[in-house]
N, C-alpha and C positions, 0 to 999 in steps of 0.2 A: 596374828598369833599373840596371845598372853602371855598360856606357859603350854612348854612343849615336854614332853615325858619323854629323854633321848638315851639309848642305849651306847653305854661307852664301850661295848664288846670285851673281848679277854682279858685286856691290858697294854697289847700293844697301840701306842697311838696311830702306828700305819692299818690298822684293822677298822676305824672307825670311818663310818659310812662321810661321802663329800657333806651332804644334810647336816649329821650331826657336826663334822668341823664347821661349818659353816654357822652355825647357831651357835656351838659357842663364841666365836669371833665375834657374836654381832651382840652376845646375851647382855642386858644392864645387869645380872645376880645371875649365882649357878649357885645350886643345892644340891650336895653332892655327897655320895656315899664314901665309907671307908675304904673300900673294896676298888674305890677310882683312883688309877695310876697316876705321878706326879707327872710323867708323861704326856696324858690326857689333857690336866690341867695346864699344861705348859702353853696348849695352843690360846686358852683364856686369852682376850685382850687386856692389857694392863689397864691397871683403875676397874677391872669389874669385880664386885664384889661374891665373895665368894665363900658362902656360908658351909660348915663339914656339919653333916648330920648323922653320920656312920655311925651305927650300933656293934658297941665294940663292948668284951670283957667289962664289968661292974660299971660299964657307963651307956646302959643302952639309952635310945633314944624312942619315946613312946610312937609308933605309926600315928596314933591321932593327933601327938605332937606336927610332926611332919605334915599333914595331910593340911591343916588348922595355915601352919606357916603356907604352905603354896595359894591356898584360899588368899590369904591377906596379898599377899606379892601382889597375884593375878588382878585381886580389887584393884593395888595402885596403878595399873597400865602398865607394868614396866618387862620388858622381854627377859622372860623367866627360862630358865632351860635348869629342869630338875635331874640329873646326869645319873646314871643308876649302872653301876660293873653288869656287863652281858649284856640281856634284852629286858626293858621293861615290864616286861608281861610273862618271863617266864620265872618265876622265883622270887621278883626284885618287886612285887606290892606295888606295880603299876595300877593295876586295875583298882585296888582300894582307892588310890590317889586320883584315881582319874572318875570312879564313883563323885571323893568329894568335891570336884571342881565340877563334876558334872550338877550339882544337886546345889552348888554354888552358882549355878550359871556361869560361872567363870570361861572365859573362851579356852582350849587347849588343842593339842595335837600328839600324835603318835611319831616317835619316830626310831621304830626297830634296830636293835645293835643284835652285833655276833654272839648270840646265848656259846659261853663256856661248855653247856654242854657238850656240846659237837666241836667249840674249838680247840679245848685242849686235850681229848684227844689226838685231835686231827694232827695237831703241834706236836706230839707225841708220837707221830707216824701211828696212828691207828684209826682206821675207818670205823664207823659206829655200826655201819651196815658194812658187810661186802661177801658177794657173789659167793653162795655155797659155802657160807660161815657162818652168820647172822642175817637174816631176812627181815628182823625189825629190832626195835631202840625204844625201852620203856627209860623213861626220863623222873627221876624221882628224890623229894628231898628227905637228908636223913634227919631234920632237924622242923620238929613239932612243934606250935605252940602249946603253954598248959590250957588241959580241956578240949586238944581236941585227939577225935581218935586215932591211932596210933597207925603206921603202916605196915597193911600185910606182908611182909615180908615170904611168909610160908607159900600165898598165894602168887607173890610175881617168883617163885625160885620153880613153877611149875609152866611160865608162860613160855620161856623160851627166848633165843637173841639176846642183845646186848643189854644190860642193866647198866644205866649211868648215874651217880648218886652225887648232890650236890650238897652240900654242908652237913655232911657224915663223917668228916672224920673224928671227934669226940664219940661218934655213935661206932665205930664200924667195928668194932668185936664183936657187939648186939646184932650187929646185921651181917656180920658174917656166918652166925651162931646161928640166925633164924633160918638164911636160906640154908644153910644144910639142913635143920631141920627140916625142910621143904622141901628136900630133896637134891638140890643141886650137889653137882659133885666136890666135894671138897679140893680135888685136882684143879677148879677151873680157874682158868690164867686171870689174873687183878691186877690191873693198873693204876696208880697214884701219881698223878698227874700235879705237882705245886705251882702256885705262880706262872700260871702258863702262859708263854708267850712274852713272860718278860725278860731279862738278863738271869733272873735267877729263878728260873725253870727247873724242877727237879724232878725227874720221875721215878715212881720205886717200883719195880715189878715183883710178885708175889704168887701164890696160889692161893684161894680163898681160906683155906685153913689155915694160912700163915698170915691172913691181913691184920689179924688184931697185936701180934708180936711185931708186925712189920714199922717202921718210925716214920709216920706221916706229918708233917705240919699242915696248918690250914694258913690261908686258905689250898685247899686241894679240890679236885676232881677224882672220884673215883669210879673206875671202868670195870666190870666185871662181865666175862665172858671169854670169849672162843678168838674171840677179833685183839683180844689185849695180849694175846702174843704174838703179834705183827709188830714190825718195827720197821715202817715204810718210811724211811727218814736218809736226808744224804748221809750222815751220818753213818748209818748202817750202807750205805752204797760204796764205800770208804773202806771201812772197817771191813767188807765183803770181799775186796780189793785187794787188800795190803797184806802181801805172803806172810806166811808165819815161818818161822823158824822151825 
């Protein structure tokens, strides 16, 4: 192995698959996103170097920038582990990455983390599916590059199940604006899921016509559907418990 494409999952360091602790222990360089918890990097072994490449507000970082540095790494032999928040391949521009090591010949490997989308609601006590509520889980990001086409929103507010939106919170007045236009009911339950999985986890519950008034920070998760008024959580088993006055 050269360089390995590994998914740091939600945030929690105990969510991360034994493989990926295991590579960064052993990594010579990690390149790693902004979105990767200091948690995650804590398991790094000291003296490895540890480049941040996170595209953040007024300091992005170009993809071809990125793709160009893991090409060079992979040239020098040195155990590469490119550490990417969730799963590589679903939002996180693995597959661009792995195009260019591919067409580098560069040697690489895959190794899948816990995509956000399913963890933080899960963390949230809410199932994305469940039995006689939602029967499927459209997974979608709210945030475009310029040029390219924009998401039907009108068409998935007709498909049904759960909608989970990942880097929409700048966007979700616009998207909560289209799916009604689309028909969805303005009533239907919205979860806003922050930082999940870390210490500072916040969820904000809402109804779709209230998400844009609602105060979400990012990063967030947002759940839109039938299933984001569940709240399967000890928490609620607790709270369920405890007499009221």
């Amino acid at each position: 192995m050269t360089v390995a494409l590994v998914g740091a999952g939600p945030g929690d360091p105990d969510l991360l698959t034994v493989k990926a602790a295991r590579l960064l222990a052993e990594a010579d360089v990690v390149v790693h996103d902004a979105l990767v918890g200091q948690g995650v990097l804590d398991l790094v072994a000291p003296g490895t170097e540890l480049i941040d490449v996170g595209k953040r507000p007024g300091r992005p970082t170009p993809q071809e920038l990125i793709s160009a540095l893991l090409v060079e790494l992979g040239r020098q032999g040195r155990r590469v582990v490119r550490l990417k928040g969730g799963d590589p391949f679903v939002f996180g521009r693995g597959g661009e990455e792995a195009e260019a090591l591919l067409a580098a010949g560069v040697p690489f490997e895959i190794v899948p983390g816990i995509t956000s989308s399913v963890a933080a609601p899960a963390a949230a006590g809410i199932p994305v599916t469940h039995r006689g509520v939602s029967a499927a889980v459209t997974v979608v990001t709210g945030h475009r590059r310029a040029g390219e086409p924009d998401v039907d929103w009108r068409s998935l507010a007709r498909v049904g199940g759960t909608v989970v939106v990942l880097m929409g919170v700048s966007q979700r007045a616009e998207i909560a604006a289209e799916l009604q236009a689309g028909g969805l009911d303005p009533h239907t339950p919205v979860a806003a899921i922050e930082r999940a999985t870390t210490d500072q986890e916040r969820v904000a519950r809402c109804r779709l016509d209230e998400l844009a008034a609602t105060p979400v920070d990012s990063p967030a998760v947002i759940v839109i559907g039938p299933v984001s008024a569940l709240d399967l959580t000890p928490a609620a088993l607790v709270a369920a418990a405890t007499p009221t006055s």
